[in-house]
C-alpha positions as CSV (number, residue, x, y, z in Angstrom):
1,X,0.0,0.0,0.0
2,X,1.5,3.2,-1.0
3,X,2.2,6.2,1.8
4,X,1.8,9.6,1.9
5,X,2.9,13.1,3.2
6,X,1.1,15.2,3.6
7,X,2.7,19.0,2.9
8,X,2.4,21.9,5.5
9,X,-0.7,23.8,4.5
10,X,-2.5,20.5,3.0
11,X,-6.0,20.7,3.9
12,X,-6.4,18.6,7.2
13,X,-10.1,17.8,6.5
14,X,-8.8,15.3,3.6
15,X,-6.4,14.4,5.7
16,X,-8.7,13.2,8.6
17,X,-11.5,11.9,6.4
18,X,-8.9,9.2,5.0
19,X,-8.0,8.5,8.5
20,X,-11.8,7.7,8.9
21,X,-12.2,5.6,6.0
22,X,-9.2,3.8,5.9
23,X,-7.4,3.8,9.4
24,X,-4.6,1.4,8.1
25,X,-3.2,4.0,5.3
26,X,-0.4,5.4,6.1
27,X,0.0,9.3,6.1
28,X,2.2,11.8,7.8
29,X,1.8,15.2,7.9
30,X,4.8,17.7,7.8
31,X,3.8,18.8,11.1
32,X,3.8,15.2,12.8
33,X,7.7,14.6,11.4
34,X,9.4,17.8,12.7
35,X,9.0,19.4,9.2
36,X,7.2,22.3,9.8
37,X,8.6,25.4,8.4
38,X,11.0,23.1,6.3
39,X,11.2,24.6,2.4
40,X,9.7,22.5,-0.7
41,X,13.2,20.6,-1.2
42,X,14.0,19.7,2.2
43,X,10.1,18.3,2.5
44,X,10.8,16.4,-0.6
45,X,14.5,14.9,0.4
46,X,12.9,13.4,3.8
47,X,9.7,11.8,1.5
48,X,12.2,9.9,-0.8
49,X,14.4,8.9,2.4
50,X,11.1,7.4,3.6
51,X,9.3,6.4,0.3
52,X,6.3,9.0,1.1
53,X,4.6,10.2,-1.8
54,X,4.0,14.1,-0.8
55,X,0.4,15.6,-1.1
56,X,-0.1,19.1,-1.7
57,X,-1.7,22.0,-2.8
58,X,1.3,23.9,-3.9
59,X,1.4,24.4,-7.6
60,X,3.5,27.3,-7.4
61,X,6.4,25.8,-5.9
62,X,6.7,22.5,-5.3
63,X,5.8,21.1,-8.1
64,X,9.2,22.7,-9.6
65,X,11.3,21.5,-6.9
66,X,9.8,18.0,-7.8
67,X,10.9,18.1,-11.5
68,X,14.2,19.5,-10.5
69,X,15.2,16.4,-8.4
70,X,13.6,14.0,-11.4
71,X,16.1,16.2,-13.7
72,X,19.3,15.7,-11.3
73,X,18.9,11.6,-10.8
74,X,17.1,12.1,-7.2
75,X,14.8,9.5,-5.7
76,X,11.3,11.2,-6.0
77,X,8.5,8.7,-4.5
78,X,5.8,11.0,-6.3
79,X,3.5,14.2,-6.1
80,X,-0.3,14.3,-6.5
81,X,-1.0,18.0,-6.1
82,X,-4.6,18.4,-5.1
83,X,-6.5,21.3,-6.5
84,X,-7.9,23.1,-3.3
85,X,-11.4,23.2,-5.9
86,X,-11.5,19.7,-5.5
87,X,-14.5,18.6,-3.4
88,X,-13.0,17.1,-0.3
89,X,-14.9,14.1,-0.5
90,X,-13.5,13.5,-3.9
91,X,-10.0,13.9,-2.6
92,X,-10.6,11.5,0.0
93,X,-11.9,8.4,-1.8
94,X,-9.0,9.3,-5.3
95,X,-6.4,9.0,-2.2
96,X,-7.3,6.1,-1.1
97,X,-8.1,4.5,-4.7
98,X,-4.6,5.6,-5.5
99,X,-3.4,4.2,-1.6
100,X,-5.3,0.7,-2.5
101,X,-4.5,0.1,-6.2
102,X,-0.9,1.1,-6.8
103,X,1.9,-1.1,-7.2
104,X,4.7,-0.3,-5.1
105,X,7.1,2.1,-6.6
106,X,4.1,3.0,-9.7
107,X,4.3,6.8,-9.2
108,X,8.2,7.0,-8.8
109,X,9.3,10.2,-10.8
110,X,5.9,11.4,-11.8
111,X,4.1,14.5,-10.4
112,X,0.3,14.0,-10.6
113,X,-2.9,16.0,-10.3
114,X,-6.5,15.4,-8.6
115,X,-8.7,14.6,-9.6
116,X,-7.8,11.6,-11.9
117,X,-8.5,12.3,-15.5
C-alpha cells in the first residue's frame, strides 16, 4: 500500500477523512515529522528517504522542486497536487483509490494531479 505526506498547508479535513475511511493508510503530515517550516526541497528529500509520496496544494512551488530532483537523478516517490477546488470528499476516496491500487514504486518520478483524469 503506498504512503503519503502530507505538505504543511495540505487541507487537514482530507487528511482526517482518509483516517476515517481507511485507518490502516499510512499518512504523515509535515507537522507530525518535525518538518514544519521546512522549504519544498528539504520536504521532498525526507519523503524519498522514507518512500512517502508528498500531497499538496502547492502548484507554485513544489511542483518545480519535484521536476528538478527528477532532472538531477534524485529519488522522488511521487507528487499528487490536489486542487484546493476539488471537493473534499473527492480527494478523499482518489487517495485512497490511488493508496489501495498502486503497485509499489508505480508513481516513482511522476508529479500528478486530482482529480484523476
Amino acid at each position: 500500500m503506498s504512503r503519503f505526506l502530507a505538505d504543511e498547508n495540505f487541507n487537514n479535513q482530507i487528511v482526517r477523512g482518509v483516517f476515517r475511511q481507511s485507518p490502516d493508510l499510512s499518512i504523515v503530515r509535515v507537522q507530525d515529522v518535525s518538518l514544519s517550516g521546512a522549504d519544498d526541497p528539504a520536504v521532498l528529500a525526507w519523503a524519498a528517504q522514507e518512500g512517502r509520496i508528498v500531497l499538496t496544494h502547492d502548484v507554485a512551488t513544489m511542483i518545480t522542486f519535484a521536476y528538478e530532483r527528477i532532472q538531477a537523478g534524485l529519488s522522488m516517490p511521487g507528487l499528487f497536487e490536489v486542487s484546493r477546488r476539488v471537493p473534499v470528499g473527492l480527494a478523499i476516496e482518489e487517495i485512497i483509490l490511488i493508496a489501495e491500487c498502486s503497485l509499489e514504486g508505480e508513481w516513482e518520478g511522476q508529479v500528478r494531479f486530482l482529480p484523476l483524469r
